[in-house]
C-alpha positions as CSV (number, residue, x, y, z in Angstrom):
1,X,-55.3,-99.5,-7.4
2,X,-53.8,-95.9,-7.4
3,X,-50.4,-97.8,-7.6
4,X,-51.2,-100.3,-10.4
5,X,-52.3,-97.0,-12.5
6,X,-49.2,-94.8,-11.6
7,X,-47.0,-98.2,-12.8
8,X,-48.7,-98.6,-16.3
9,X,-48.7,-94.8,-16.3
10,X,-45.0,-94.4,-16.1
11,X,-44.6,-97.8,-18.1
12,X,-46.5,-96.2,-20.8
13,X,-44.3,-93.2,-20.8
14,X,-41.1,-94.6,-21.1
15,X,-41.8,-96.8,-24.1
16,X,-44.3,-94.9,-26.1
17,X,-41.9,-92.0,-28.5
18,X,-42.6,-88.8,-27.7
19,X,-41.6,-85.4,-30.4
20,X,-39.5,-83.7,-28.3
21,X,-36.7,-82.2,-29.9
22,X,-33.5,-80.6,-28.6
23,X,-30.8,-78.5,-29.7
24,X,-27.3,-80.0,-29.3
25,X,-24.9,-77.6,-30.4
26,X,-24.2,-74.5,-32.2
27,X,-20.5,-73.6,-33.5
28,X,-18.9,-71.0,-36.0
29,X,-16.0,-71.2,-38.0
30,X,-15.0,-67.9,-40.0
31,X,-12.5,-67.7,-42.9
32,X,-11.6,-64.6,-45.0
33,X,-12.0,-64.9,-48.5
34,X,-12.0,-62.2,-51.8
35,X,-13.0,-59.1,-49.5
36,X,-15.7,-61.1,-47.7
37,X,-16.0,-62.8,-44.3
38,X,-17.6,-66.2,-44.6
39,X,-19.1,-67.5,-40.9
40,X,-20.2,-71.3,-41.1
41,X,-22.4,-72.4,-38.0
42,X,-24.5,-75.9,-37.4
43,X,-27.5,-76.4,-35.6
44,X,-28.6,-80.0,-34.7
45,X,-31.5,-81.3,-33.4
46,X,-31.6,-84.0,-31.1
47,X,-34.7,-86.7,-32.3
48,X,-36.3,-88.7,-29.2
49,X,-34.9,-91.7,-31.7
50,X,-31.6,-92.8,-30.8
51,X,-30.8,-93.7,-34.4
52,X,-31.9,-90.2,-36.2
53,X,-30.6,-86.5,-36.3
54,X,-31.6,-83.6,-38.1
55,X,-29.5,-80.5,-38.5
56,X,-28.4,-77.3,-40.4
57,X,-25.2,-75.9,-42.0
58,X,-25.2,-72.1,-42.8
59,X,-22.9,-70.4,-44.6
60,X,-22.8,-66.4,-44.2
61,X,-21.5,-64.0,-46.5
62,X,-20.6,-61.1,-44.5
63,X,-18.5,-57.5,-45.7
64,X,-15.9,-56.1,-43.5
65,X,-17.9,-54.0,-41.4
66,X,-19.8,-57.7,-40.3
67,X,-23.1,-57.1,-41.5
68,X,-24.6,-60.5,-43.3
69,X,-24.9,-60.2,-47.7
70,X,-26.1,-63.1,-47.8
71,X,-26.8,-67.2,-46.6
72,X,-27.0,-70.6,-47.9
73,X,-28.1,-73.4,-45.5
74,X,-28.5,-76.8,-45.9
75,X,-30.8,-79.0,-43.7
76,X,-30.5,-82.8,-43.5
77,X,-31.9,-85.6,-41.7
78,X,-30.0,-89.0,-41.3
79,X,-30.1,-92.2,-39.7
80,X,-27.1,-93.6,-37.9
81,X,-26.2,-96.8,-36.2
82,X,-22.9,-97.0,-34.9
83,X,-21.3,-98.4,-37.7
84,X,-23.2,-96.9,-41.0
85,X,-25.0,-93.6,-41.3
86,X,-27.1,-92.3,-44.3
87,X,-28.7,-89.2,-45.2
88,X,-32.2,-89.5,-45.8
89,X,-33.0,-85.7,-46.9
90,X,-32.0,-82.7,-48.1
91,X,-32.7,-79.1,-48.7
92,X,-31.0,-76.4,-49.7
93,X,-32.9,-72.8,-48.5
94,X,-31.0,-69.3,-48.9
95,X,-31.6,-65.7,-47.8
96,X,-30.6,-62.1,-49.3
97,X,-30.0,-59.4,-46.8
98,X,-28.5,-56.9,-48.9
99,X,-30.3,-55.6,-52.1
100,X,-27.7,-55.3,-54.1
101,X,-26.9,-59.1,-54.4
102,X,-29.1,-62.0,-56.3
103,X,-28.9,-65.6,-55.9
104,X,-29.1,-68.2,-58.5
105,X,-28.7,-71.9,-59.5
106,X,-29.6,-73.2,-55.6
107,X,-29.6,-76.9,-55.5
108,X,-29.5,-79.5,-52.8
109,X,-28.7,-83.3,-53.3
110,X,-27.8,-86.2,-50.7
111,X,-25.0,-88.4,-51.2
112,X,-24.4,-91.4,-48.9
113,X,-23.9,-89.8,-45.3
114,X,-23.9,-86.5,-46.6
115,X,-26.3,-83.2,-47.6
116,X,-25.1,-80.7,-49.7
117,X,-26.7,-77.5,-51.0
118,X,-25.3,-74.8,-53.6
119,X,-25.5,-71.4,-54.8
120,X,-24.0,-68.8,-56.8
121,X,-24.4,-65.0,-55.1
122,X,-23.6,-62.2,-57.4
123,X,-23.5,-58.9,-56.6
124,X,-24.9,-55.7,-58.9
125,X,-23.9,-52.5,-59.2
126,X,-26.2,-49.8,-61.4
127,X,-27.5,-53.4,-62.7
128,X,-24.1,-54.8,-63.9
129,X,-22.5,-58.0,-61.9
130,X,-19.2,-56.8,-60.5
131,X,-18.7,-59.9,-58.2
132,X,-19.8,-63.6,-57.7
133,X,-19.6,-66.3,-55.5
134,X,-20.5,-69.9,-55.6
135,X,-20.5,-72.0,-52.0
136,X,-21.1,-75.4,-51.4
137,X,-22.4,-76.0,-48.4
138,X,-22.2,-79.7,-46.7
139,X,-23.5,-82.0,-43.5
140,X,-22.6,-85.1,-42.6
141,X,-23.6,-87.5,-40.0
142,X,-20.5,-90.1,-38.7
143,X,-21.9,-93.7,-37.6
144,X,-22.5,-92.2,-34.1
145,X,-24.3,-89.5,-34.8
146,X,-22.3,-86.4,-35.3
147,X,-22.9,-83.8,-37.4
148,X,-20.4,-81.9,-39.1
């Protein structure tokens, strides 16, 4: 009997789904850009569901001494299958770590395989704009599953 229950026990936990989630990876590129250092990472998270991801693309604004301005990150969740892939959602989230920069027009919008978020920084002096950027920000997901 204790056998019968231990097989339907481990039966039972190798078919039913579980919400486990992993990270996979976590990479920065940096360019150099108009007096600015711009540090773009991803994040992705591993579903129990073969044929789903979710992830993150940040983009960081940083000055020359390497403290952050400001970020834009996009999050998306797609569907894959080894020879399509689609994104599913999209969001577009930012955050302000220096006072004396604002964000506006942040958007987010999902295109085929692809998430994409945007926003325009601008930067204040005594209350006047003496700089601006706009990024896009973008995440895709190939037909197996990576995230870029």
């Amino acid at each position: 009997m204790k056998k019968l229950l231990l097989g339907l026990t481990l039966v039972l936990m190798l078919i039913l789904p579980t919400n486990i989630n992993a990270l996979e990876e976590n990479y920065n590129t940096t360019y150099y850009e108009n007096g600015y250092y711009y540090e773009i990472s991803i994040s992705v998270t591993n579903s129990v569901a073969r044929s789903a991801k979710e992830g993150s693309k940040t983009i960081y604004c940083k000055n020359s001494a390497g403290k952050t301005m400001w970020s834009l990150t996009v999050k998306g969740t797609f569907t894959y299958n080894g020879s399509t892939s689609s994104c599913t959602s999209a969001s577009a989230s930012t955050s302000i770590t220096d006072a004396t920069w604002k964000i506006t027009n942040k958007s987010s919008s999902k295109s085929g395989n692809t998430a994409k978020a945007t926003a325009t920084a601008i930067c204040y002096l005594n209350g006047n704009p003496i700089n601006s950027a706009t990024k896009t920000v973008s995440l895709k997901c190939s037909a197996s599953g990576k995230l870029s």
